[in-house]
C-alpha positions as CSV (number, residue, x, y, z in Angstrom):
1,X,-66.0,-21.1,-22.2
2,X,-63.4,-22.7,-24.1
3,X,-59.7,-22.8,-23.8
4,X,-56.8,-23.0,-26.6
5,X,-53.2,-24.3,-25.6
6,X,-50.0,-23.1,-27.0
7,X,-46.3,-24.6,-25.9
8,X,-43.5,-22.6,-26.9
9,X,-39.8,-22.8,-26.4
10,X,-36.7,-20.0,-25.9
11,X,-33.6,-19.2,-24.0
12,X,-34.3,-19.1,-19.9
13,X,-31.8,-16.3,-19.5
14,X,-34.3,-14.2,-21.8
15,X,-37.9,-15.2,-20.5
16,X,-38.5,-12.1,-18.3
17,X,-37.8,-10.2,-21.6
18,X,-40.3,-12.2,-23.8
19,X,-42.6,-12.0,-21.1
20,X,-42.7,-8.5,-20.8
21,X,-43.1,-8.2,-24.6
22,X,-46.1,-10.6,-24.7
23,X,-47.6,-8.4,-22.2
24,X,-47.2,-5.1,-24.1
25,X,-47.4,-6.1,-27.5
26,X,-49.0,-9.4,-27.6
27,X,-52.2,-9.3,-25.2
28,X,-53.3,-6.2,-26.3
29,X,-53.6,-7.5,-29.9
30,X,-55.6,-10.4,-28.4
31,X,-58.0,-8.3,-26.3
32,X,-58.9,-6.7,-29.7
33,X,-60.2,-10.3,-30.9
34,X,-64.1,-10.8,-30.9
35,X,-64.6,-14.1,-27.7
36,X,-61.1,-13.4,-26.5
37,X,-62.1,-13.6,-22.3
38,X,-58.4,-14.2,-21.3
39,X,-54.9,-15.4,-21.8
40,X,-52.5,-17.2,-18.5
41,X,-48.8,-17.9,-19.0
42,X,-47.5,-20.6,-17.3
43,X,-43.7,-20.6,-17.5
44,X,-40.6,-23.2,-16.4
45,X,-38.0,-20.5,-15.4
46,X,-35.5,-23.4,-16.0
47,X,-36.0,-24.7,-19.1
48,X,-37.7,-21.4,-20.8
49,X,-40.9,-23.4,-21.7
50,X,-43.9,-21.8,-21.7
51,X,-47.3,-22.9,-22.0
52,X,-50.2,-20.1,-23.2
53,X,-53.6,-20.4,-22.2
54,X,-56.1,-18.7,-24.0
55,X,-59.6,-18.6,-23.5
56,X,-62.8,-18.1,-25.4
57,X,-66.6,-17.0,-25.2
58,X,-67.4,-19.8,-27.6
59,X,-66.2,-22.6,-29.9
60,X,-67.0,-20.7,-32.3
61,X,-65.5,-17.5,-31.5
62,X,-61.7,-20.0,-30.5
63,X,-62.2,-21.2,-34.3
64,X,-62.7,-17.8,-35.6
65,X,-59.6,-16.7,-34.0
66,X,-57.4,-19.2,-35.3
67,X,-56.6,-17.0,-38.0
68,X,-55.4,-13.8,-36.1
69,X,-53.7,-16.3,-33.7
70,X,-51.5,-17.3,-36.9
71,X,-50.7,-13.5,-38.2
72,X,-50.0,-12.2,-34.5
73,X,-47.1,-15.8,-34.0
74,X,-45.8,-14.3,-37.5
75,X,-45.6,-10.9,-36.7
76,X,-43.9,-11.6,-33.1
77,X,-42.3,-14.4,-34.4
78,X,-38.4,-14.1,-32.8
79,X,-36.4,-16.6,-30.5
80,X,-39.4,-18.2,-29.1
81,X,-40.7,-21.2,-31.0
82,X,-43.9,-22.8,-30.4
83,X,-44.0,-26.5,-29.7
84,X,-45.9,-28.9,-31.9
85,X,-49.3,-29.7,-30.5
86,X,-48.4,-33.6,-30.1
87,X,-44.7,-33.1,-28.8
88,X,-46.0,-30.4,-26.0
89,X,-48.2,-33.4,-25.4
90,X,-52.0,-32.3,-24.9
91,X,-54.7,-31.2,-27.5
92,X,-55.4,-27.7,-28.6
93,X,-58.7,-27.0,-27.4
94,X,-60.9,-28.1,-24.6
95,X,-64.7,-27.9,-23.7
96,X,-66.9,-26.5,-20.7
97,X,-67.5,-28.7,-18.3
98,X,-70.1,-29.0,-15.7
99,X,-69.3,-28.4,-12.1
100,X,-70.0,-32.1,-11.2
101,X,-68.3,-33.8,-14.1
102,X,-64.6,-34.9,-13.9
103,X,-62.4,-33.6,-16.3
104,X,-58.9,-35.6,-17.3
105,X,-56.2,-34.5,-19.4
């Protein structure tokens, strides 16, 4: 399995809002996607960052879906902005592990 990370950034009085419309408009378009094995939100109710989490059958099928990733930010594209990679500080993707080896971020 491998996992995709996405940072984005809006107004905390609105989160609960762009939560809910992520759920009903966004994940469904994502469950559509050949790989797509699930998605976690992870949200700072102060600040109104949220990090996505999404994860993937394959490398392969996470590559392939970098292209629907980028239609489905333009089409729900609205006060949330995603975060640059290197300013949410972390890479994009990460590999499997094994059970016995360490992982570090």
């Amino acid at each position: 399995m491998f996992a995709s990370v996405s940072t984005y950034q809006g107004p905390p009085d609105q989160l609960d809002d762009g939560l809910r419309y992520a759920q009903e408009n966004i994940v469904p378009s994502l469950q559509e996607v050949e790989g797509f094995e699930g998605v976690y939100l992870l949200v700072d109710r102060q600040s109104g960052k949220v990090l996505t989490i999404t994860l993937w059958e394959s490398e392969e099928a996470l590559r392939e879906s970098e292209q629907e990733a980028t239609q489905l930010r333009s089409e729900h594209r609205g006060q949330w902005d995603q975060i640059p990679t290197a300013e949410a500080g972390g890479p994009l993707l990460y590999p499997p592990t094994t059970k016995n080896e360490p992982t570090s971020f």
